[in-house]
N, CA, C and O of each residue as an XYZ file, in Angstrom:
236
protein
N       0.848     -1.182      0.000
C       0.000      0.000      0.000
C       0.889      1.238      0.000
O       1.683      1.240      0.941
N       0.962      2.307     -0.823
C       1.504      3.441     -0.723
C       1.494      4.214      0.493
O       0.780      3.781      1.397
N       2.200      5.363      0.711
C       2.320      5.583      2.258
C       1.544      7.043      1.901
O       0.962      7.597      2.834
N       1.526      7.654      0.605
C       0.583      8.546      0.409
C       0.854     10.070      1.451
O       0.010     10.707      2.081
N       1.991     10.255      1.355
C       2.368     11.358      2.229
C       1.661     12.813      1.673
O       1.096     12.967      0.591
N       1.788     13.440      2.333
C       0.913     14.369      2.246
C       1.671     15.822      1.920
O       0.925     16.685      1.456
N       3.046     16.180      2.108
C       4.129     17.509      1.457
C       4.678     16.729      0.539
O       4.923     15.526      0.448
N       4.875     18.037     -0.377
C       6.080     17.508     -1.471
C       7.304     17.896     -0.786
O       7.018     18.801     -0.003
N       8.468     17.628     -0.740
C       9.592     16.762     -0.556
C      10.637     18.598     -0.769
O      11.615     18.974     -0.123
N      10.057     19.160     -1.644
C      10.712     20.484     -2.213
C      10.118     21.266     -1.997
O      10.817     22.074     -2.609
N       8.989     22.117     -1.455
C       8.507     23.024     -1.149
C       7.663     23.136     -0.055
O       7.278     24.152      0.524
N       7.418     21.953      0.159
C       6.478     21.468      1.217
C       4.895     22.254      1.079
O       4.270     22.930      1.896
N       4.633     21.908     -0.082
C       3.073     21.898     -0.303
C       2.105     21.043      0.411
O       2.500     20.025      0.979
N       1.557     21.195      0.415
C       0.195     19.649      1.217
C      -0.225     19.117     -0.066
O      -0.035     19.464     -1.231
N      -0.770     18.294      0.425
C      -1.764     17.544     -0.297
C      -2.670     16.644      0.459
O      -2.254     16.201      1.530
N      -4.102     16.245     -0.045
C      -4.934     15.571      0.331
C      -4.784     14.045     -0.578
O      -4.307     13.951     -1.708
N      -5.389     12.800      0.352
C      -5.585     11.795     -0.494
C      -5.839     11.758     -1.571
O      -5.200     10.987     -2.287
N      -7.111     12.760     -2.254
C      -7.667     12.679     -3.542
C      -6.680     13.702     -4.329
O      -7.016     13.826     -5.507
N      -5.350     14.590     -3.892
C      -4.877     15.416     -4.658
C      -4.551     15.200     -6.183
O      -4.086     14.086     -6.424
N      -4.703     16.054     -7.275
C      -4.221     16.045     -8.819
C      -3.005     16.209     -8.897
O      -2.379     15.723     -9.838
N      -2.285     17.075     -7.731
C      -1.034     17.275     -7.917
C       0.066     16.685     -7.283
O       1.087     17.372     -7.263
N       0.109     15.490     -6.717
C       1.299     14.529     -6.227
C       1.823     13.908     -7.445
O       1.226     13.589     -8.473
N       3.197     13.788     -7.091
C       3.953     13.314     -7.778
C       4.841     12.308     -7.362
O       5.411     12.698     -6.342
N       5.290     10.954     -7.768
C       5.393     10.162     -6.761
C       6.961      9.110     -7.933
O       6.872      8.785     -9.117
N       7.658      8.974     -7.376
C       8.816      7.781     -7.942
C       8.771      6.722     -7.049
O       8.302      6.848     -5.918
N       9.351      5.412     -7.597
C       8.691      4.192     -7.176
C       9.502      4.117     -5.984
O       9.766      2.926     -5.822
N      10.121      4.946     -4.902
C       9.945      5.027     -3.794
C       9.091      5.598     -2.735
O       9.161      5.441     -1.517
N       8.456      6.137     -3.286
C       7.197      7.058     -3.380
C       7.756      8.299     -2.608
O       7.223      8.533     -1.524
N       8.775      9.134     -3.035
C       9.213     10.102     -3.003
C       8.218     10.766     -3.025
O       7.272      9.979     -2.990
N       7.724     12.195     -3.078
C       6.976     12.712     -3.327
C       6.669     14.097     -2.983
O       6.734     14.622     -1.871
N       6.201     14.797     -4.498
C       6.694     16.251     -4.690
C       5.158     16.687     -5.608
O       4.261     15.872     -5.823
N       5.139     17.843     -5.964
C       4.088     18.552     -6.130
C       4.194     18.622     -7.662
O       5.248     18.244     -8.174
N       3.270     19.038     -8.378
C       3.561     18.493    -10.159
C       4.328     19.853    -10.555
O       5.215     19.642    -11.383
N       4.194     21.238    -10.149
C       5.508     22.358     -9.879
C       6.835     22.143     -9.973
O       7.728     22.673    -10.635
N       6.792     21.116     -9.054
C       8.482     21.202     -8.966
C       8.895     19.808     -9.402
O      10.052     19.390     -9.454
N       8.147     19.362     -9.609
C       8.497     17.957    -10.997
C       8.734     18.536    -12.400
O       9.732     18.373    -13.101
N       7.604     19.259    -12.680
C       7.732     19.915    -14.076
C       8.812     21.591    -14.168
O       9.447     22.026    -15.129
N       8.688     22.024    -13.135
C       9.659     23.126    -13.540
C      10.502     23.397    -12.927
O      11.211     24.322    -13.321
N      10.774     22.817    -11.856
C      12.507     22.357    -10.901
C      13.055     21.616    -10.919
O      14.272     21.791    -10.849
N      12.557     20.405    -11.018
C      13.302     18.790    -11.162
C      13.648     18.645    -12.533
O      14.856     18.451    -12.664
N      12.932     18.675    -13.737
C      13.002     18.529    -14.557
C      12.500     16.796    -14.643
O      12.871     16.155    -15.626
N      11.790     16.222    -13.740
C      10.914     14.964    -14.445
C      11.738     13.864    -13.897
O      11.595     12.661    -14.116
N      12.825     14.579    -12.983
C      13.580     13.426    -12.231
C      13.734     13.386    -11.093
O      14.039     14.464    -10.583
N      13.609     12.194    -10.174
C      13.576     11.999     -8.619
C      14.892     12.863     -8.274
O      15.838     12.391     -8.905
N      15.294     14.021     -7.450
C      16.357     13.963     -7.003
C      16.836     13.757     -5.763
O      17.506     14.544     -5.093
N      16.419     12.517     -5.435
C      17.091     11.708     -4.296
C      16.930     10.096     -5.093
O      17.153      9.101     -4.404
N      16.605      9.962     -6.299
C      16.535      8.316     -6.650
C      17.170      8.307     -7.801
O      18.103      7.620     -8.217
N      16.487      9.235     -8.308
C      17.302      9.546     -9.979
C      16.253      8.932    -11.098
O      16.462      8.908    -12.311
N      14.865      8.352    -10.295
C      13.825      7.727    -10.850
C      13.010      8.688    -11.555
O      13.175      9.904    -11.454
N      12.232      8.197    -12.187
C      11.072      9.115    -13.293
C       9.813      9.445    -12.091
O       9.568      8.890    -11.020
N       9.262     10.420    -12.688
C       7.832     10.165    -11.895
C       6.687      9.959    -12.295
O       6.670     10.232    -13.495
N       5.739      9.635    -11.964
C       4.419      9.096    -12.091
C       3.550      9.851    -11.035
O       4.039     10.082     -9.929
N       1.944     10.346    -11.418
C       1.156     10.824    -10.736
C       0.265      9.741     -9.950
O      -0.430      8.816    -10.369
N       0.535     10.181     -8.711
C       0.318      9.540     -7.743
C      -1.150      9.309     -7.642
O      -1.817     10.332     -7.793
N      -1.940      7.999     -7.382
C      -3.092      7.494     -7.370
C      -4.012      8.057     -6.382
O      -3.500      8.152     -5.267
N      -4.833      8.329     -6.442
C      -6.103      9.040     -5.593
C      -6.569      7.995     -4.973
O      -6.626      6.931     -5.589
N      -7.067      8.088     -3.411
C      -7.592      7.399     -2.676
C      -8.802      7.530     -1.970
O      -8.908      8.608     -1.383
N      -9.686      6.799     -1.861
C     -11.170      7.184     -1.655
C     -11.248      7.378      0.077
O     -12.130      7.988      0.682
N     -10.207      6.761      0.599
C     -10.146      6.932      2.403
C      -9.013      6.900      2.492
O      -8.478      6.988      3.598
């Protein structure tokens, strides 16, 4: 089960379970779609992994 954290990692945004904007590498790092798309450049920088938008959860 994902651990579904709730700041991104770089700015420390929130997020809710159902958020659009998590961003997640298969450590489930996790950062805000901001600073994936216009700071990171689309790469984990603590894994070096790609990212993927993180799955919405109903609870």
């Amino acid at each position: 089960m994902l651990e579904m954290r709730n700041l991104c990692e770089n700015c420390h945004k929130t997020f809710t379970h159902v958020s659009d904007d998590a961003y997640i590498c298969s450590y489930e790092c996790t950062f805000c779609k901001d600073c994936v798309e216009n700071k990171l450049n689309r790469t984990c920088p603590n894994c070096g992994g790609e990212f993927q938008k993180r799955p919405k959860r109903k609870t």
